[in-house]
C-alpha positions as MATLAB code, in Angstrom:
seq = 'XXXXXXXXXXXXXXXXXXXXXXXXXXXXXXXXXXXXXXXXXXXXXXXXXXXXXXXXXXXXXXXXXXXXXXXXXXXXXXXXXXXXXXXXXXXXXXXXXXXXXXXXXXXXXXXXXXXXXXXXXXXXXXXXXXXXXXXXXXXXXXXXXXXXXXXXXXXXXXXXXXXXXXXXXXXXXXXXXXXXXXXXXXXXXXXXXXXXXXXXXXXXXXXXXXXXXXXXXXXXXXXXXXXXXXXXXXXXXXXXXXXXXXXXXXXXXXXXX';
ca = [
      53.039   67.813  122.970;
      51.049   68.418  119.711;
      48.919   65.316  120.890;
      48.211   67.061  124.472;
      47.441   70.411  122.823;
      44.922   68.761  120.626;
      43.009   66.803  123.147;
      42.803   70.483  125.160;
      40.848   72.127  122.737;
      38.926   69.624  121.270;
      37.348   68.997  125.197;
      38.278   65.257  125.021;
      41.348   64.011  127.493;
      42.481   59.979  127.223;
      40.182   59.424  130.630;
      37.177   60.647  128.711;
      37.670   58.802  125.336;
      38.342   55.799  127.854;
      34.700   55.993  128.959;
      33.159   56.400  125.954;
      30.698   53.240  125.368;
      30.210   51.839  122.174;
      26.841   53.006  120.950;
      25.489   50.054  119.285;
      23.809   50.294  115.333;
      20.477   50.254  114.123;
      21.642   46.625  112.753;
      23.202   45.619  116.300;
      20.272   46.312  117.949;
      18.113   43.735  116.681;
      19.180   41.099  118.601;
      18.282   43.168  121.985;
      14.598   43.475  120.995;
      12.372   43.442  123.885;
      10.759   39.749  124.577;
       7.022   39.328  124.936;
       6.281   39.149  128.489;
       7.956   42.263  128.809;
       6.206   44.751  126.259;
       3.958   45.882  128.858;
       6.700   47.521  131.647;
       7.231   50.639  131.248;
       9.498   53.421  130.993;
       8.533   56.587  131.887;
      10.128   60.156  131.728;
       9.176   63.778  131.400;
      10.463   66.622  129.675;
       9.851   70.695  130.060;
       9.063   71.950  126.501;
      11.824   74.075  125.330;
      13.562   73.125  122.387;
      16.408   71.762  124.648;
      14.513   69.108  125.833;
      12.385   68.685  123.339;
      14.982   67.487  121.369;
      16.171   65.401  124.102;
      13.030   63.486  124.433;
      12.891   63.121  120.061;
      16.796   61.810  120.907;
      15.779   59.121  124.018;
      12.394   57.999  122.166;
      14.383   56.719  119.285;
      16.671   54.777  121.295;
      13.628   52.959  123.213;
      11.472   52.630  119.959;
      13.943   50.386  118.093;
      14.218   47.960  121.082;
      10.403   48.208  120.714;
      10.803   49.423  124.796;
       7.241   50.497  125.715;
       7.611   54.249  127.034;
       5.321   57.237  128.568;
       7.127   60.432  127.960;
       5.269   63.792  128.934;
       5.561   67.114  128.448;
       5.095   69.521  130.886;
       5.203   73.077  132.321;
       8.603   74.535  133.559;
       9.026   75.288  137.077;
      11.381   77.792  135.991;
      15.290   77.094  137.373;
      16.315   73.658  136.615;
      16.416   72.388  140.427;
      13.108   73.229  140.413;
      12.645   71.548  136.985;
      14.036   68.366  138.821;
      12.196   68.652  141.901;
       9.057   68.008  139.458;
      10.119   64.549  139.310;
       8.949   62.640  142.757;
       4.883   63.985  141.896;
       5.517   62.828  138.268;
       6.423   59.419  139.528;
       4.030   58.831  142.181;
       1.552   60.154  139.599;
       3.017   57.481  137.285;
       2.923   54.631  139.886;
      -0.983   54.933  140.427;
      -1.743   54.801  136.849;
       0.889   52.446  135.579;
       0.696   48.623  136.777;
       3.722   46.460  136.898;
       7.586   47.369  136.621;
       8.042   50.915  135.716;
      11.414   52.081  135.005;
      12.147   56.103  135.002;
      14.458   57.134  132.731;
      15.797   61.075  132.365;
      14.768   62.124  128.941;
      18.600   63.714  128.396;
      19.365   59.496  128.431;
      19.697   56.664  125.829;
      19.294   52.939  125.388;
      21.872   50.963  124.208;
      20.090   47.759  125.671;
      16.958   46.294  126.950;
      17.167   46.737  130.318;
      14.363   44.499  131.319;
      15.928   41.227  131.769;
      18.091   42.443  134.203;
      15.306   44.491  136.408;
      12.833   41.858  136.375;
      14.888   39.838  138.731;
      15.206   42.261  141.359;
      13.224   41.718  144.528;
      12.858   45.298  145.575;
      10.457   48.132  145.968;
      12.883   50.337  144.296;
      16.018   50.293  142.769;
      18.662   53.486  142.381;
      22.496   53.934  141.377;
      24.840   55.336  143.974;
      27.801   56.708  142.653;
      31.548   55.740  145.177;
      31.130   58.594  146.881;
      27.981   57.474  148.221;
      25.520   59.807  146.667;
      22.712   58.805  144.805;
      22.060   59.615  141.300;
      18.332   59.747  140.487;
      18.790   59.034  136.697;
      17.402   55.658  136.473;
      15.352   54.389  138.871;
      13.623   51.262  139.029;
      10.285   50.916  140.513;
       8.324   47.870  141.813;
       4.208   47.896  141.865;
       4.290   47.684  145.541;
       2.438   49.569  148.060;
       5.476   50.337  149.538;
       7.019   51.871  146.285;
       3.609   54.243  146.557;
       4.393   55.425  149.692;
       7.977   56.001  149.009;
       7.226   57.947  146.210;
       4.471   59.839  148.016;
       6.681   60.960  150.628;
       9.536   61.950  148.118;
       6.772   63.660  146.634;
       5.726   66.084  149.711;
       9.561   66.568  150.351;
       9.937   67.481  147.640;
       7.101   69.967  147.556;
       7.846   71.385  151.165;
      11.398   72.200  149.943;
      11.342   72.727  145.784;
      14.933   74.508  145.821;
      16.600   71.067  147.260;
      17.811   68.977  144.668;
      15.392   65.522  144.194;
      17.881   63.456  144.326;
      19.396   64.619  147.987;
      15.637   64.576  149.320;
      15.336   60.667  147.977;
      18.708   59.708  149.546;
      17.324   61.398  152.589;
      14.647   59.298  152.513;
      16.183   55.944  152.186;
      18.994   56.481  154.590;
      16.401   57.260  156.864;
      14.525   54.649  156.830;
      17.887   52.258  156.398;
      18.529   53.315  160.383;
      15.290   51.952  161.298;
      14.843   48.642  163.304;
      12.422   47.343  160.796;
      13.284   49.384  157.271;
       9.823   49.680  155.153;
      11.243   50.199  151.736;
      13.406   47.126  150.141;
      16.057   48.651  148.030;
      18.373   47.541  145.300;
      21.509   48.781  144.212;
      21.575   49.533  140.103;
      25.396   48.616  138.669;
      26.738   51.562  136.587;
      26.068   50.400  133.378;
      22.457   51.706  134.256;
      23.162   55.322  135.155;
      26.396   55.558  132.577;
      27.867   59.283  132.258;
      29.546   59.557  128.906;
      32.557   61.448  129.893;
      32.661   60.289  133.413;
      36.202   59.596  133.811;
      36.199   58.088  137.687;
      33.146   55.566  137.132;
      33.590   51.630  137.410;
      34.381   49.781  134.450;
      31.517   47.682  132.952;
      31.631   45.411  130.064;
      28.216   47.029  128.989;
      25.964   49.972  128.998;
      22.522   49.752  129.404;
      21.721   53.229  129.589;
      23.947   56.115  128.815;
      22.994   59.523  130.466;
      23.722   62.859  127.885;
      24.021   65.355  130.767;
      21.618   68.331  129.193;
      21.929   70.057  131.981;
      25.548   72.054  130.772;
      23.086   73.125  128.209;
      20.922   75.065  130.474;
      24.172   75.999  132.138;
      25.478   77.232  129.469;
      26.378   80.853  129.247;
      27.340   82.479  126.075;
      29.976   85.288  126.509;
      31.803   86.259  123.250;
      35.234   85.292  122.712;
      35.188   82.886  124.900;
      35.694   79.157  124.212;
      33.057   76.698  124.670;
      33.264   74.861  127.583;
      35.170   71.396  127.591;
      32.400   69.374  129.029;
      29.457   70.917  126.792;
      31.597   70.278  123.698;
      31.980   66.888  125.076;
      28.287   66.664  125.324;
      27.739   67.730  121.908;
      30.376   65.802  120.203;
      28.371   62.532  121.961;
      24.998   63.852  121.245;
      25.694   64.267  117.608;
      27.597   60.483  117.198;
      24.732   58.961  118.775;
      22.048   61.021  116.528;
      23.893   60.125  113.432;
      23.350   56.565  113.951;
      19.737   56.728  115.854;
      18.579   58.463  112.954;
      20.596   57.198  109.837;
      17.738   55.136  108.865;
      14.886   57.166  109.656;
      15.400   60.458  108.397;
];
């Protein structure tokens, strides 16, 4: 009983602390450094300047700079609303794909590296690669993209989707897109499914087992969520979110500080 009570108000139920990957040390990491044919992909990601996300692109920078991952993260402008935010992120990309050459990986900046993820993308034969969650629905998180023409015009599209309808969330325009173009008789777009361990949720207590995490996603958006109203506890799954933030920052930045 005492054990129950405990795990209610500290946010953190068995199923959670079962999903929480082992973030690896500064020491630990060495031995996932990047290798030299693949310093030149890139991973890009964008972040609205507000200190919340400021401080998530200071946290997701550190993680890629010690496996000497080479990264493009850019500030911009708020939309205002965090849909719209989001919906920002098919332009950024197909802004990224013209200027970028070779494998570019897109990352959300609220995200961390626990390993270099190149090995694993490089084999892929696809124009793009996303997670899809059981259910079926994507999750635009991670998203690996080929230097294809067709990867151009997938992004374009997503793009001027995106665009026509701004309070539609990305990610449900993209799946759009790509079921779409599944039905066809001759599909354009060559897709790739990304395993879990590339679009991890901390606290996600109904996701697939995986021996390893790749990329572990911090959820910043219960921050922006977040309402304060006095006397009223925090919310479990923002003190989750903190409680993660802060074990991961202690050892990202143990050394560097």
């Amino acid at each position: 009983m005492l054990n129950k009570i405990k795990s209610h108000f500290s946010g953190w139920k068995p199923e959670h602390k079962a999903m929480a990957a082992h973030f690896p040390s500064n020491e630990e990491i060495k031995s996932q450094l990047v290798a030299d044919h693949c310093k030149e992909h890139v991973v890009v990601a964008f972040y609205t300047t507000d200190p919340i996300y400021t401080n998530e692109a200071r946290r997701m920078l550190a993680s890629a700079q010690r496996l000497e991952l080479k990264t493009d993260i850019t500030p911009v402008k708020g939309a205002g609303e965090w849909v719209r935010n989001a919906s920002m992120k098919a332009a950024f990309l197909s802004k990224q794909r013209t200027f970028h050459r070779g494998p570019m990986l897109y990352v959300d900046v609220d995200a961390v590296f626990h390993r270099n993820p190149w090995p694993q993308l490089t084999q892929l034969k696809a124009d793009i690669a996303v997670y899809y969650e059981k259910s079926g629905r994507l999750l635009a998180g991670t998203i690996f993209i080929a230097d294809t023409a067709e990867a151009q015009n997938l992004l374009d599209e997503w793009a001027k989707r995106c665009n026509a309808s701004p309070d539609i969330w990305d990610q449900v325009i993209l799946e759009e897109i790509l079921a779409e173009d599944a039905l066809k008789t001759n599909p354009i777009y060559q897709i790739a499914i990304l395993p879990v361990s590339f679009c991890w949720i901390f606290d996600k207590s109904d996701s697939s087992n995986t021996s390893e995490v790749f990329i572990e996603h911090l959820q910043a958006s219960r921050e922006s969520c977040n309402k304060k109203v006095f006397f009223r506890p925090m919310k479990s799954r923002l003190k989750r979110r903190r409680d993660r933030t802060l074990e991961i920052e202690n050892i990202l930045f143990s050394m560097s500080d």
